[in-house]
C-alpha positions in Angstrom: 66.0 19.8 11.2 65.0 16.9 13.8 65.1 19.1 16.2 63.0 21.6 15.5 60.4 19.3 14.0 60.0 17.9 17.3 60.4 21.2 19.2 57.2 22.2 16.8 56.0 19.0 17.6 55.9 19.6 21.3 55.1 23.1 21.1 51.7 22.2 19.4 50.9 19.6 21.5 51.5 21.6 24.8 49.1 24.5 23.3 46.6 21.7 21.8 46.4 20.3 25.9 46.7 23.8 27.3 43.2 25.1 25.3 41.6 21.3 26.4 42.7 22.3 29.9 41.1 26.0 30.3 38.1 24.7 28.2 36.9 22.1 31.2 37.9 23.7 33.9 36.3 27.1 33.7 32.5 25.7 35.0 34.4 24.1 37.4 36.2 27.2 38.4 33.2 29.0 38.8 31.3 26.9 40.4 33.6 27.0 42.7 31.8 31.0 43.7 28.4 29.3 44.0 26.6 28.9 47.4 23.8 26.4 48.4 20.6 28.5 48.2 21.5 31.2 45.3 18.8 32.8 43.6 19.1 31.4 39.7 19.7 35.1 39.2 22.4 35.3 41.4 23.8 31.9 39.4 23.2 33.0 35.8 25.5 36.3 36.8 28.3 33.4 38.3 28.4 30.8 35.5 26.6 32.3 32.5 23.9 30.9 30.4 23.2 27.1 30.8 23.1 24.4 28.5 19.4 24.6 27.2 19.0 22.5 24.0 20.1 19.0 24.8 17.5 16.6 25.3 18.9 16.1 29.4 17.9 19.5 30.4 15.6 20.3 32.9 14.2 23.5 34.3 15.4 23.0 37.9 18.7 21.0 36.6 20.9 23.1 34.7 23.8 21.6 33.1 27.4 23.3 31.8 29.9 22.0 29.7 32.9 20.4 32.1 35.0 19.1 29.4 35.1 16.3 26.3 34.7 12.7 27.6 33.8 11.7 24.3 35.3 12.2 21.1 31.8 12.0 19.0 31.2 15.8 18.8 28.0 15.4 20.9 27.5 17.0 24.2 26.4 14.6 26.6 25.0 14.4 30.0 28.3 12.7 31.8 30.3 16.1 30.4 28.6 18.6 32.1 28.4 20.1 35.3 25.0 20.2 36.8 23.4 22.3 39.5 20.1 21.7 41.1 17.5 23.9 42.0 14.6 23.7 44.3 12.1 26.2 44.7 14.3 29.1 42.8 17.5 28.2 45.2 20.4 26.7 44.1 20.3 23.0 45.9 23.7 21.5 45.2 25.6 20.6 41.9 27.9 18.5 40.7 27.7 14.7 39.5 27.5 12.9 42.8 24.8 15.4 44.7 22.7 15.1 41.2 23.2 11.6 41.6 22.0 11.4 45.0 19.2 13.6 44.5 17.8 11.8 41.2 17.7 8.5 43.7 16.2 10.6 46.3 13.1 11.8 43.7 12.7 8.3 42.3 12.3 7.2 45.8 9.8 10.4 46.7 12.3 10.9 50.2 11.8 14.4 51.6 12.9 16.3 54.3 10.8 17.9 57.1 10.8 21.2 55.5 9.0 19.0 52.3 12.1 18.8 50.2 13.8 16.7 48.5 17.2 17.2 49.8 20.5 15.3 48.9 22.9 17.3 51.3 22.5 16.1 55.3 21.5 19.4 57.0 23.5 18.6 60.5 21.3 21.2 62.4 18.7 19.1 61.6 20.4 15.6 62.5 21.1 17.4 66.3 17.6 18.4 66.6 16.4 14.9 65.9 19.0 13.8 68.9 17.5 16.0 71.2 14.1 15.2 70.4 14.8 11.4 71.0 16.5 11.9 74.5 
């Protein structure tokens, strides 16, 4: 009888983790088919519908549940996936290019093309080389 109390035991937990698992992985799964520069179109048809009624959303910052962080049964900004958009196209996403881009808009730092870009464009980082020389 100990046996198979424990064997249910293990059973459940193993399904309880496996749903947890699937559950905050699949935005990162997908978002693993975006590109830098997508059309919103072309991400809504990738991930889905973002997150729209929390009180962090944004027009050009759409968020999608990553997984539970906390267990208050709240969704909150630091478990969600965000992507960025600038000017229609998809900029970056995840927590560390938001992050760099939010300090990049507080500080009002563009790029020469007059946006406000976390990612380093190497092309451009040559041409400013060759331009020094």
């Amino acid at each position: 009888m100990k046996r198979c109390t424990v064997a249910l035991a293990v059973l459940c937990a193993a399904l309880c983790f496996q749903g947890c698992t699937s559950a905050v992985t699949e935005a990162v799964q997908k978002s693993g088919n975006l590109r830098v520069s997508m059309t919103k179109a072309e991400v809504l048809k990738i991930m889905g519908t973002p997150l729209q009624d929390e009180t962090f959303c944004k027009p050009d910052v759409w968020y999608y549940f990553a997984g539970q962080v906390w267990a208050d049964g709240l969704v909150t900004e630091d478990e969600c996936l965000p992507l960025v958009f600038e000017n229609g196209k998809l900029a970056g996403w995840g927590m560390d290019f938001y992050a760099r881009y939010r300090i990049l808009v507080e500080n009002g730092k563009k790029n020469k093309n007059g946006k406000t870009s976390a990612v380093e464009n190497p092309a451009e980082k040559t041409a400013e080389k060759t331009d020094k020389k």
